[in-house]
C-alpha positions in Angstrom: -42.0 -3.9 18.8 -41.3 -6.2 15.7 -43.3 -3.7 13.5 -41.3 -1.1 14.6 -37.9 -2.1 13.3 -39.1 -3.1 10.0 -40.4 1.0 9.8 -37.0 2.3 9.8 -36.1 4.8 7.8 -33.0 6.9 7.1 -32.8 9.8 5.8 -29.9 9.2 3.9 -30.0 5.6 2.4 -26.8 3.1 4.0 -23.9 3.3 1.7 -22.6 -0.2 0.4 -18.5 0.5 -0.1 -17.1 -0.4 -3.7 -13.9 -1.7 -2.8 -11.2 -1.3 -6.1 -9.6 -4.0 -7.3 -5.9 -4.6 -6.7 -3.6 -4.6 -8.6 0.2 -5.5 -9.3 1.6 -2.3 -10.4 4.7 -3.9 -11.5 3.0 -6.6 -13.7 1.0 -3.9 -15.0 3.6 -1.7 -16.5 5.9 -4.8 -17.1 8.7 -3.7 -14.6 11.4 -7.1 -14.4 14.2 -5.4 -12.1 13.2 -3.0 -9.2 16.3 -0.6 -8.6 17.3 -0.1 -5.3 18.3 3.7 -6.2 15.6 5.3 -7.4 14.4 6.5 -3.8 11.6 8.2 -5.0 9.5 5.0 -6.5 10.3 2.8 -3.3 9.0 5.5 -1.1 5.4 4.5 -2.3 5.8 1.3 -0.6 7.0 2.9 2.6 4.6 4.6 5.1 5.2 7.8 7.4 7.3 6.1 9.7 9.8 5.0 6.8 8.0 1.2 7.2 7.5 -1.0 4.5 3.9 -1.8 3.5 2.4 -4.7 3.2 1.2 -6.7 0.6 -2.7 -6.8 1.2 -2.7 -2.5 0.9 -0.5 -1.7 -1.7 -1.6 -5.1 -4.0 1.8 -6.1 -5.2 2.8 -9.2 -6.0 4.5 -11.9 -4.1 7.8 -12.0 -6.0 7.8 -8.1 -6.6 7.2 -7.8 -2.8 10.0 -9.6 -2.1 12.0 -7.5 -4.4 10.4 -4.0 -3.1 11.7 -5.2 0.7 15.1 -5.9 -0.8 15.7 -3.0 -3.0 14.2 -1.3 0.3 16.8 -2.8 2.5 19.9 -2.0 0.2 19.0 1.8 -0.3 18.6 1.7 4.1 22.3 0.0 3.9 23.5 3.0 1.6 21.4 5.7 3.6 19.6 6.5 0.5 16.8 5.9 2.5 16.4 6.5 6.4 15.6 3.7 8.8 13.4 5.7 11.0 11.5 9.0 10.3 8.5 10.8 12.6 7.6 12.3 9.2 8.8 10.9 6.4 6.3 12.1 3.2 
């Protein structure tokens, strides 16, 4: 039975993912003060549901996280951008 695992064979060989490395977008293009108006550039950060997105899938920084949820919150407070969608992109 042991020789028979070590026979396997696939027909296709097992792909090994190559996972892109992260990056802060905002350290990249040397953004300092994220505007709470532009509605179109925070809607990157926010999912379907109008929710903001975490910092382990989008790759932003700590500080500029921060910011993004603020500038997020303010645009909410001025219904620039809705609170709750079912579709939102």
């Amino acid at each position: 039975m042991a020789q028979n695992q070590s026979e396997i064979r696939y027909l296709n060989p097992p792909t090994v993912e190559v996972k892109k490395k992260k990056y802060c977008r905002f350290k990249k293009a040397g953004i300092k003060y994220v505007d709470y108006k532009d509605a179109e550039f925070l809607k990157k950060f926010l999912n379907e549901q109008g929710k903001i997105l975490p910092r382990r899938l989008t790759g932003t920084s700590q500080k500029f996280q921060k910011k993004v949820a603020t500038a997020v919150k303010r645009a909410r407070h001025l219904a620039i951008l809705p609170f709750v969608t079912d579709m939102f992109k």
